[in-house]
C-alpha positions in Angstrom: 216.2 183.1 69.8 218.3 183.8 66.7 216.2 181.5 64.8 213.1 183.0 65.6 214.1 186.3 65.0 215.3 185.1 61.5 212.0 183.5 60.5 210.2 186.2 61.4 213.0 188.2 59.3 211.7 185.9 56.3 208.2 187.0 56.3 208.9 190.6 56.9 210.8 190.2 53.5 208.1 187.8 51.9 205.4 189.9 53.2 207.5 192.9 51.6 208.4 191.1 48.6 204.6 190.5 48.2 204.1 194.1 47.6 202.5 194.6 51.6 203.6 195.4 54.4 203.1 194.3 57.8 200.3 196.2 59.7 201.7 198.3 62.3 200.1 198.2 66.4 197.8 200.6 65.8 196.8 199.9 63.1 195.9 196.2 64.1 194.1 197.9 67.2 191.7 199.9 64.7 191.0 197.0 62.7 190.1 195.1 65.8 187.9 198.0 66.7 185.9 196.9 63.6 185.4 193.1 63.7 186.1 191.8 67.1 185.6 188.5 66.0 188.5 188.5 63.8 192.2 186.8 64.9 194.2 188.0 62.1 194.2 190.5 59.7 195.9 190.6 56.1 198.4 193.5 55.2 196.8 195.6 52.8 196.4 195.0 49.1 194.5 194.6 46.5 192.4 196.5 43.9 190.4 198.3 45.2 193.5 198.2 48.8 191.8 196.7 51.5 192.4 194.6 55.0 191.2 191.4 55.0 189.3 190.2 58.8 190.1 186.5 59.1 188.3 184.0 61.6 191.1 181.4 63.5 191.7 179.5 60.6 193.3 182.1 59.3 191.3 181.6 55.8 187.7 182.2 56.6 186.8 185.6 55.8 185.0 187.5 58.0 184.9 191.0 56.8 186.9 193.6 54.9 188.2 197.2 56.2 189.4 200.1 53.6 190.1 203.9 54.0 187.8 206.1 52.4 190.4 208.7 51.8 192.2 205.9 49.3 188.5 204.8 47.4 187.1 208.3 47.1 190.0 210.8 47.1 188.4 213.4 46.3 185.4 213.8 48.1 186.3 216.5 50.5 184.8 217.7 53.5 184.1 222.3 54.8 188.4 221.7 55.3 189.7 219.2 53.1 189.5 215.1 53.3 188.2 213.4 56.4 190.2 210.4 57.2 187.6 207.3 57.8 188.7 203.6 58.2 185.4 201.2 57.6 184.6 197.9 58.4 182.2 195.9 56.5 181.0 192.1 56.9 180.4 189.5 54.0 176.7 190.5 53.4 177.4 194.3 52.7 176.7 195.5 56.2 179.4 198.0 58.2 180.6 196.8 61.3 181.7 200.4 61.9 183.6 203.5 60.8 186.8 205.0 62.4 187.2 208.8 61.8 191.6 208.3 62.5 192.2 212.3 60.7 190.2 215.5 59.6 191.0 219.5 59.8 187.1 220.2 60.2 186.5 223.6 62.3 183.5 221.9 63.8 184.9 218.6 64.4 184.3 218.0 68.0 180.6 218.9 67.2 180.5 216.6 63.9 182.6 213.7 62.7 184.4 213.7 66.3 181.5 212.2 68.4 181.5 208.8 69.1 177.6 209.0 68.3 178.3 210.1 64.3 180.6 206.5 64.0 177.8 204.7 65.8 175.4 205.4 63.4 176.7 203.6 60.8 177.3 200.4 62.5 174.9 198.2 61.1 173.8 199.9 58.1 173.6 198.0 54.3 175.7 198.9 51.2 172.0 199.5 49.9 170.8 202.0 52.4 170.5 205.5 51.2 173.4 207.3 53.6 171.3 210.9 53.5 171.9 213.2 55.7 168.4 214.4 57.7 166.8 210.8 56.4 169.2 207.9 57.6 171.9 209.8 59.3 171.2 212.6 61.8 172.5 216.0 60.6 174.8 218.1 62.8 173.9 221.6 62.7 176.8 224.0 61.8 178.5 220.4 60.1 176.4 219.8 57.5 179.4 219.8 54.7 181.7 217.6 56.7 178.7 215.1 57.8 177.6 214.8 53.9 181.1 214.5 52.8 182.3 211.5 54.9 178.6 210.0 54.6 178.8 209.8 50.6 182.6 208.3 51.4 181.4 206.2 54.0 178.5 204.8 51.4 180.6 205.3 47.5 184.0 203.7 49.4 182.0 200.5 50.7 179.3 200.1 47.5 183.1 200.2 45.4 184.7 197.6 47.9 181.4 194.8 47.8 181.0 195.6 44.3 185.1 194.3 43.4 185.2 191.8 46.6 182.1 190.7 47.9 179.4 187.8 46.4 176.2 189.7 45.1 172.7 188.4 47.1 171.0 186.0 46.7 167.6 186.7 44.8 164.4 186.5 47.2 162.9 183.6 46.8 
């Protein structure tokens, strides 16, 4: 018992010494949310900070997650930034958003739905992300919707852009 509790002692202070700490619960339950498929996920880091999804082997990447609020600061929504964790596979494609924080007055009408974070699940780095073309517009939302949209699409084209392989021409 002692001995496990001091190597996993060790990597909390290697993991801290790294510069990263340790995902929390919650935060590993979010992550989850966003690629299923994953076992483990990295602490946060890198430029620009994201989560690594890993497959069993524990080196296999599977995706990447970020937080829009720490890519595109200051895009703000009608009352202030809207807090979005997204997930995005290897190819450039979300595997979801996460709205975890916002102070909109029409929230429960907007970025609150569970229909607004299903819309982008499955949409390219290359899509356009308007609002009234590819995502639906919310009447009496149309600030917060366009806001977290262009932080949704800025956040993950900044993310594949540093992390991810460009395509492969047509051929």
């Amino acid at each position: 018992m002692i001995a496990g509790l001091l190597i996993a002692g060790a990597a909390l202070v290697a993991t801290a010494a790294a510069g990263q700490a340790a995902n929390d619960a919650r935060q590993e339950a979010l992550l989850k949310r966003l690629s299923p498929a994953a076992t483990a996920f990295s602490p946060k880091g890198g430029d620009p900070p994201h989560f690594k999804a890993l497959a069993g082997d524990g080196r296999t990447l599977l995706g990447l997650a970020f937080w829009t609020t720490e890519l595109e600061p200051l895009e703000r929504a009608y009352d202030g930034p809207i807090k979005i964790l997204v997930g995005m596979d290897t190819k450039g494609v979300l595997t979801g958003v996460i709205v975890t924080e916002h102070h909109e007055p029409y929230g429960n009408f907007s970025v609150d739905t569970p229909q607004f974070s299903a819309q982008f699940r499955g949409k390219n780095i290359r899509d356009a992300f308007k609002v009234g073309v590819d995502i639906d517009a919310i009447s009496r939302a149309t600030i917060s919707v366009t806001s977290a949209s262009r932080a949704v699409r800025n956040s993950a084209r900044r993310v594949a852009r540093a992390l991810l392989a460009p395509p492969e021409p047509a051929k």
